[in-house]
KESE-221048 format. One line per 3 residues: number of its first residue (from 1); for each residue x, y, z of N, C-alpha, C, CB. Coordinates in nm, 4 decimals. Glycine has a CB too. Layout:
NUM) X/Y/Z/X/Y/Z/X/Y/Z/X/Y/Z  ... $
END
This chain:
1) 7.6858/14.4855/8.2037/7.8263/14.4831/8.2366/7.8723/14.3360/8.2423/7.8531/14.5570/8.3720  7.9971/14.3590/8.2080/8.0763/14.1956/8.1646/8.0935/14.1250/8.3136/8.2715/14.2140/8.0755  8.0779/13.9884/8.3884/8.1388/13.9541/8.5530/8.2749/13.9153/8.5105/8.0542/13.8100/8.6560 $
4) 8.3745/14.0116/8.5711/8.4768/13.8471/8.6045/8.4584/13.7631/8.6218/8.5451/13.8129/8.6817  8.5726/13.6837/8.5448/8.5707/13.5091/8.5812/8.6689/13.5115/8.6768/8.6144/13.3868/8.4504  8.6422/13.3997/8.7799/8.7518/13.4135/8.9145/8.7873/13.2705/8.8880/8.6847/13.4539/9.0995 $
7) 8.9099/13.2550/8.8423/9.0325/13.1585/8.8256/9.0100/13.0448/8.9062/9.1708/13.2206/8.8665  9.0025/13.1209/9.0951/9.0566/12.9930/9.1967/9.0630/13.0695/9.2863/9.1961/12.9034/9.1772  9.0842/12.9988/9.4295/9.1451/13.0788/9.5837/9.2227/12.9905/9.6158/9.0434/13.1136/9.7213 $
10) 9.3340/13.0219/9.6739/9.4269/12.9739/9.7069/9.4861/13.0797/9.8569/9.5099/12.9593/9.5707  9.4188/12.9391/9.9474/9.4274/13.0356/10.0915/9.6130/13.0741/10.1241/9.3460/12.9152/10.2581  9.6351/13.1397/10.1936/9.7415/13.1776/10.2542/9.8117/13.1557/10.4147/9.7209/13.2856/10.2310 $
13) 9.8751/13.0334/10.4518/9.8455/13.0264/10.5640/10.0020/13.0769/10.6540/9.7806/12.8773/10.5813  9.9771/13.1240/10.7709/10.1337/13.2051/10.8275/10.1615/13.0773/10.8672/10.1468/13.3474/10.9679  10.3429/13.0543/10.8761/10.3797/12.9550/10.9464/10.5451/13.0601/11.0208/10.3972/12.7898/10.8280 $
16) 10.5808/12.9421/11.1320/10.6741/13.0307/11.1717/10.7770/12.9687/11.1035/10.6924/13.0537/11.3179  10.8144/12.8377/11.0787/10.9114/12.7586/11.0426/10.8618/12.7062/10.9455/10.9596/12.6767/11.1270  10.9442/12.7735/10.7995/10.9375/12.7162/10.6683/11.0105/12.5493/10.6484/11.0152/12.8304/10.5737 $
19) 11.0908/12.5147/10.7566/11.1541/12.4445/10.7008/11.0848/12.3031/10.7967/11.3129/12.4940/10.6979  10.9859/12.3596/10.8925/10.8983/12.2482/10.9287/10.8642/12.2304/10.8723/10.8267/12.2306/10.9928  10.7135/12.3308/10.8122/10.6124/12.3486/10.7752/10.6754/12.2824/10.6126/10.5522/12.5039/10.8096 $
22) 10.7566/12.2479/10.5553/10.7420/12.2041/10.4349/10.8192/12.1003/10.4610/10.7715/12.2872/10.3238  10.8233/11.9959/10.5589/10.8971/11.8596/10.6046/10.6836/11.7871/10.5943/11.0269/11.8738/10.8370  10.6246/11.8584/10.6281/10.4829/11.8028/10.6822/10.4297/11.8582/10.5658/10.4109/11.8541/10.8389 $
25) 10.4290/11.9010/10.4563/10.3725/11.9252/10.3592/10.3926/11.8583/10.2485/10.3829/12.0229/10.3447  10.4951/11.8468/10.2592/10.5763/11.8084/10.0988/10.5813/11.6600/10.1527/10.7704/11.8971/10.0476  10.6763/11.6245/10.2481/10.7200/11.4706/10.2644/10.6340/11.4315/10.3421/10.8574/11.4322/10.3188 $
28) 10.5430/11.4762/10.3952/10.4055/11.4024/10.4590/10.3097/11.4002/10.4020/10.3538/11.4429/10.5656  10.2105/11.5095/10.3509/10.0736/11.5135/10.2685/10.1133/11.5027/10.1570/9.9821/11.6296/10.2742  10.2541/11.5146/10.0890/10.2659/11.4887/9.9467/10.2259/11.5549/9.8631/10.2266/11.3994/9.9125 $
31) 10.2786/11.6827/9.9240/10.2401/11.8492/9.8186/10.4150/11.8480/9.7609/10.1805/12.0648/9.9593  10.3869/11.9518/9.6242/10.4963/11.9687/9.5973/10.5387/12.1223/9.6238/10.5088/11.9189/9.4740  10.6721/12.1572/9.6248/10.6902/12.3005/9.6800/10.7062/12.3721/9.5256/10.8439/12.3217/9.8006 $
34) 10.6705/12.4751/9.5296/10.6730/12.5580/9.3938/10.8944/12.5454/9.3327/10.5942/12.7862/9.4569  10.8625/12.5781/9.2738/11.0159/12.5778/9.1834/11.0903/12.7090/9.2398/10.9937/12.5963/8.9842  11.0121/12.8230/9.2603/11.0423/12.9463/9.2976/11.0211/12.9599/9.4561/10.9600/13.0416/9.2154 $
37) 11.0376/12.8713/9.4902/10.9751/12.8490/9.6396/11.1250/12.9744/9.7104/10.9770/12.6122/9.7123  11.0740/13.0766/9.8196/11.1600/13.1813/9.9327/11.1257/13.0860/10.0027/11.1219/13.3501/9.9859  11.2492/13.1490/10.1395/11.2693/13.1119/10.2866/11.1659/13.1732/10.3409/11.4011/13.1528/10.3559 $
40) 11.0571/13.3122/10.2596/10.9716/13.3876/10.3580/10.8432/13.3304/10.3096/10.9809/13.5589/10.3550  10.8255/13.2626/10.1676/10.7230/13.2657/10.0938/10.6840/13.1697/9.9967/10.7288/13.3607/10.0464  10.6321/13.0605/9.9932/10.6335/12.9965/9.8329/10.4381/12.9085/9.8741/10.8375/12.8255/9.7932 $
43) 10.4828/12.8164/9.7574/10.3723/12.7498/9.7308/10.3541/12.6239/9.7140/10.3325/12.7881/9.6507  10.2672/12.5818/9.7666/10.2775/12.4107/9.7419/10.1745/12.3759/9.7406/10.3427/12.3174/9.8331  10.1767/12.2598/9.6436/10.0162/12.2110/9.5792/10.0249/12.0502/9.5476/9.9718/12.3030/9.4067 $
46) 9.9255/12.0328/9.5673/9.9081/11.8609/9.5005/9.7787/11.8686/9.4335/9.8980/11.7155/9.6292  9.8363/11.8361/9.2669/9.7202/11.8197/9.1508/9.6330/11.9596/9.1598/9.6076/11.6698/9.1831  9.5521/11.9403/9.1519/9.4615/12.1112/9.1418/9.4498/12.1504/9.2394/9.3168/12.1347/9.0924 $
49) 9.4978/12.1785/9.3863/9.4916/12.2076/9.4871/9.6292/12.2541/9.5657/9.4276/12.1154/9.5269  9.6277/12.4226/9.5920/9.7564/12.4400/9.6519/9.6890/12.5566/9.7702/9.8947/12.4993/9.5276  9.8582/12.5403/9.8673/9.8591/12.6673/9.9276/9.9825/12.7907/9.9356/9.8303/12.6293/10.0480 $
52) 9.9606/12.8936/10.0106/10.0526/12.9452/9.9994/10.0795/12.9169/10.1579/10.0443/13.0766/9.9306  10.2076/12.9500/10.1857/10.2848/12.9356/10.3162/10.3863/13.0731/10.3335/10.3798/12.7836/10.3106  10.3470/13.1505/10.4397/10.4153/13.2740/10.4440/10.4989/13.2766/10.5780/10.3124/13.3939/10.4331 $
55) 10.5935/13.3130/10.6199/10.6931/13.2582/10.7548/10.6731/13.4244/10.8072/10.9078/13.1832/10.7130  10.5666/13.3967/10.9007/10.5427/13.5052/11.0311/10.4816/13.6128/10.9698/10.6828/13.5636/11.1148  10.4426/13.5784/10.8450/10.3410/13.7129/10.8288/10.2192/13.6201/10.7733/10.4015/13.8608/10.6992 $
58) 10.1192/13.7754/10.7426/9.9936/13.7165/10.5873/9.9318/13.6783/10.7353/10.0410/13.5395/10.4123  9.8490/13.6667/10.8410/9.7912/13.6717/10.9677/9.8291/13.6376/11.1054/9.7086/13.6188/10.9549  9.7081/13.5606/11.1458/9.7347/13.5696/11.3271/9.7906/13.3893/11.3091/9.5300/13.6104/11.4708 $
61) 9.7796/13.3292/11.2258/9.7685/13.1956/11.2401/9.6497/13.0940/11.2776/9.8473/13.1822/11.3138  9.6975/12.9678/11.3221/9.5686/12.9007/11.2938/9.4661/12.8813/11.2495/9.5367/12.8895/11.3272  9.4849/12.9058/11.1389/9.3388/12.8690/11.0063/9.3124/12.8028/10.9765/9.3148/12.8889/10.8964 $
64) 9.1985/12.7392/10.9187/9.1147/12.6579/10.8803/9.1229/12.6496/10.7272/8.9920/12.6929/10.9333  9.1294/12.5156/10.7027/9.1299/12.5226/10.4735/9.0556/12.4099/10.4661/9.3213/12.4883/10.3446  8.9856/12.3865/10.3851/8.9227/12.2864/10.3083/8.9666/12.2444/10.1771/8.8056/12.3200/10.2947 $
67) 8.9768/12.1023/10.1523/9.0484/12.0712/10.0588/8.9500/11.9675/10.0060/9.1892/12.0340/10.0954  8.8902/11.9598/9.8930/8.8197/11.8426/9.8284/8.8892/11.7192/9.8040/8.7718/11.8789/9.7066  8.8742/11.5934/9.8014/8.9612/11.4651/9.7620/8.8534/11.3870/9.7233/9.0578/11.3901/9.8808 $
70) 8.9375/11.2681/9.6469/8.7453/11.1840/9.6129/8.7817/11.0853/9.6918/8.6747/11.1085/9.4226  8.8574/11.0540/9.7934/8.8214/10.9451/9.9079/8.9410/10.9795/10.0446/8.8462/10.7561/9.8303  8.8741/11.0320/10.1100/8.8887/11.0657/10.2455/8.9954/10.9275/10.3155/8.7164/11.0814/10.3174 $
73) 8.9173/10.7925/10.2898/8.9238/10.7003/10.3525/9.0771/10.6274/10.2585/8.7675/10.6278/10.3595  9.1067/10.6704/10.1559/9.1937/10.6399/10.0979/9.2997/10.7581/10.1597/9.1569/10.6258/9.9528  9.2776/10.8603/10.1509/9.3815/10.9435/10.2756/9.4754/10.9661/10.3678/9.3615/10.9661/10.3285 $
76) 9.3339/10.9126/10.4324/9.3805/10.8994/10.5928/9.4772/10.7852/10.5773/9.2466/10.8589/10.7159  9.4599/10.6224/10.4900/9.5703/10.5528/10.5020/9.6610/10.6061/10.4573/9.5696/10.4494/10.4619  9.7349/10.6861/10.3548/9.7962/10.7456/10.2881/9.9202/10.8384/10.4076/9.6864/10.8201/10.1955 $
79) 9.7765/10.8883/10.4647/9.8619/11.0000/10.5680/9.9214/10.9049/10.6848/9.7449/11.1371/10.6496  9.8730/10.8689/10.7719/9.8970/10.7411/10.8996/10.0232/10.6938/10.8504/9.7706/10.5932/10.9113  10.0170/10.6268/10.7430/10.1153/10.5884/10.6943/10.2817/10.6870/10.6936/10.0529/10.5600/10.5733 $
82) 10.2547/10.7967/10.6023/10.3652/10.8573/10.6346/10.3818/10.9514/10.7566/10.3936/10.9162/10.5323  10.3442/10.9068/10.8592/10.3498/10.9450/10.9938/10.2909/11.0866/11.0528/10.4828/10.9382/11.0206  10.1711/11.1267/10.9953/10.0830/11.2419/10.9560/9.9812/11.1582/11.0941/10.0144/11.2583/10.7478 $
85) 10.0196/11.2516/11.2150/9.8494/11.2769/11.3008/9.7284/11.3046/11.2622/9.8377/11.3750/11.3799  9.6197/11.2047/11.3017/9.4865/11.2415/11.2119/9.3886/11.3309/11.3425/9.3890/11.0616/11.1388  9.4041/11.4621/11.2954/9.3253/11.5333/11.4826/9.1540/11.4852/11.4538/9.3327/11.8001/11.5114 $
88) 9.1029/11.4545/11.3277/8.9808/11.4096/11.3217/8.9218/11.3111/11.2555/8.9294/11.4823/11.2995  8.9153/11.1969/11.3133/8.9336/11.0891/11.2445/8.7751/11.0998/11.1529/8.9679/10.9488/11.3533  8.8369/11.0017/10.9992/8.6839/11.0483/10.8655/8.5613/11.0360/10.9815/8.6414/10.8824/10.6827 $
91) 8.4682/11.1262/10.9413/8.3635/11.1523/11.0309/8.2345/11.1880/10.8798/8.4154/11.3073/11.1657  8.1491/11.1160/10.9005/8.0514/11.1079/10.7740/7.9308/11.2522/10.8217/7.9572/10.9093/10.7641  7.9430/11.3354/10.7626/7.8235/11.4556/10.7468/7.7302/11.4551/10.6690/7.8607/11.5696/10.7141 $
94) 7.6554/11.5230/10.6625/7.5160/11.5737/10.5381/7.6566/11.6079/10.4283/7.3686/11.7752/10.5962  7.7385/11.7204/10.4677/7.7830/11.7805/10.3558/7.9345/11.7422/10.2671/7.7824/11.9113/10.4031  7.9633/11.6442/10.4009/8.0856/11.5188/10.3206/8.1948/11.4493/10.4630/8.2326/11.6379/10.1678 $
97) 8.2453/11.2979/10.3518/8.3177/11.2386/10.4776/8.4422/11.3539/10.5089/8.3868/11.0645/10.4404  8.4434/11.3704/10.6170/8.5693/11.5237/10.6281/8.6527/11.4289/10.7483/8.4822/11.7448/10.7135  8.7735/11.4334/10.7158/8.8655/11.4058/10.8220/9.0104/11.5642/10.8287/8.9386/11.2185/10.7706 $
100) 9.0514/11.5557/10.9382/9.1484/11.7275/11.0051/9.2476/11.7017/11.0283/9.1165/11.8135/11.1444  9.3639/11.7410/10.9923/9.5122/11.7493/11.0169/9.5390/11.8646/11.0423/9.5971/11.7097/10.9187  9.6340/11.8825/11.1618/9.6668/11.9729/11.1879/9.8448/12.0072/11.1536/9.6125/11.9721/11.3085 $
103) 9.8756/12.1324/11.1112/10.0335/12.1606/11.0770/10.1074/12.2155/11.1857/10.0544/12.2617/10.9603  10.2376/12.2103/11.1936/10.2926/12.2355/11.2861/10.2608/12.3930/11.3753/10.4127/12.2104/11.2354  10.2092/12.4595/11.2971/10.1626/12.5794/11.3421/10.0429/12.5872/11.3942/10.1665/12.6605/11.2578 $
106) 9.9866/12.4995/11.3844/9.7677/12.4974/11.4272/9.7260/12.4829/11.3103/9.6609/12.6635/11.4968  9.7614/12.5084/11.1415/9.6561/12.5803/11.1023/9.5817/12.3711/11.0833/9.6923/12.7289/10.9308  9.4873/12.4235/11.0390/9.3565/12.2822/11.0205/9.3176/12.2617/10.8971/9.2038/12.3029/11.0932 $
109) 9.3813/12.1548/10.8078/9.3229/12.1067/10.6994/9.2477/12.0295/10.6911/9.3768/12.0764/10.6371  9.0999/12.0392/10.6820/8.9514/11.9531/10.6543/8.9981/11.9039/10.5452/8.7951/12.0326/10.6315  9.0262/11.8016/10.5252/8.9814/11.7035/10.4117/8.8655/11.6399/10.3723/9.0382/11.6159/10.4182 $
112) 8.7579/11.6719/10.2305/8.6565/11.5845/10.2558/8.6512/11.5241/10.1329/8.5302/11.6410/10.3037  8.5660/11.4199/10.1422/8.4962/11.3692/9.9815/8.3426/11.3455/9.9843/8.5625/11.2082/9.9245  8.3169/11.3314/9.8939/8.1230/11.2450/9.9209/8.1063/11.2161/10.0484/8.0817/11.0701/9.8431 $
115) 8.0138/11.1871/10.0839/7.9192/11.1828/10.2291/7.9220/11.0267/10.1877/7.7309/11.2852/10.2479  7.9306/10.9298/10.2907/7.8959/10.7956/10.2838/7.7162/10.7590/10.2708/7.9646/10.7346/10.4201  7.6550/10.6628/10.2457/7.5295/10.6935/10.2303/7.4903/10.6243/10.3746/7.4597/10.6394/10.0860 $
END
């Protein structure tokens, strides 16, 4: 039997306020909002990496996403800069430098890249 090929995941995260939640997305992390972007529903991504944003539905909230980058440490200045709280400052692991932002709702974006040696 033939496997599907699986495209991608693209998590889904609830927010209550679309019009926060895409002030800290778009003009802070520097995602762009889909073209077709609803008041209940749209999408926003930077380069090969997006999410969806759903206003009070799609779960309980506060979730967790992981997002790959190839320098963490280039980031975090990036973010600081446009006035983006860092809840975990780059922290070097076995499995990569990961630094955490949190969105106006809780949910938690891990950012990581390579592990420092």
């Amino acid at each position: 039997m033939k496997k599907t090929h699986f495209e991608n995941a693209t998590p889904i995260l609830r927010v209550e306020d679309m019009a926060a939640s895409l002030r800290f997305y778009v003009d802070q992390l520097g995602f762009r909002n889909a073209d077709w972007a609803m008041e209940e529903f749209t999408c926003v991504s930077r380069d090969a990496s997006s999410i969806y944003l759903c206003r009070g539905g799609q779960g309980a909230g506060k979730a967790w996403v992981w997002m790959g980058v190839d320098s963490v440490r280039d980031l975090r200045e990036e973010l600081v800069a446009s006035g983006v709280s860092i809840r975990m400052e780059p922290t070097n692991y076995p499995w990569a430098l990961e630094m955490h932002v949190e969105d106006p709702d809780g949910n938690v974006i891990r950012f990581g890249s390579e592990p420092e040696a």
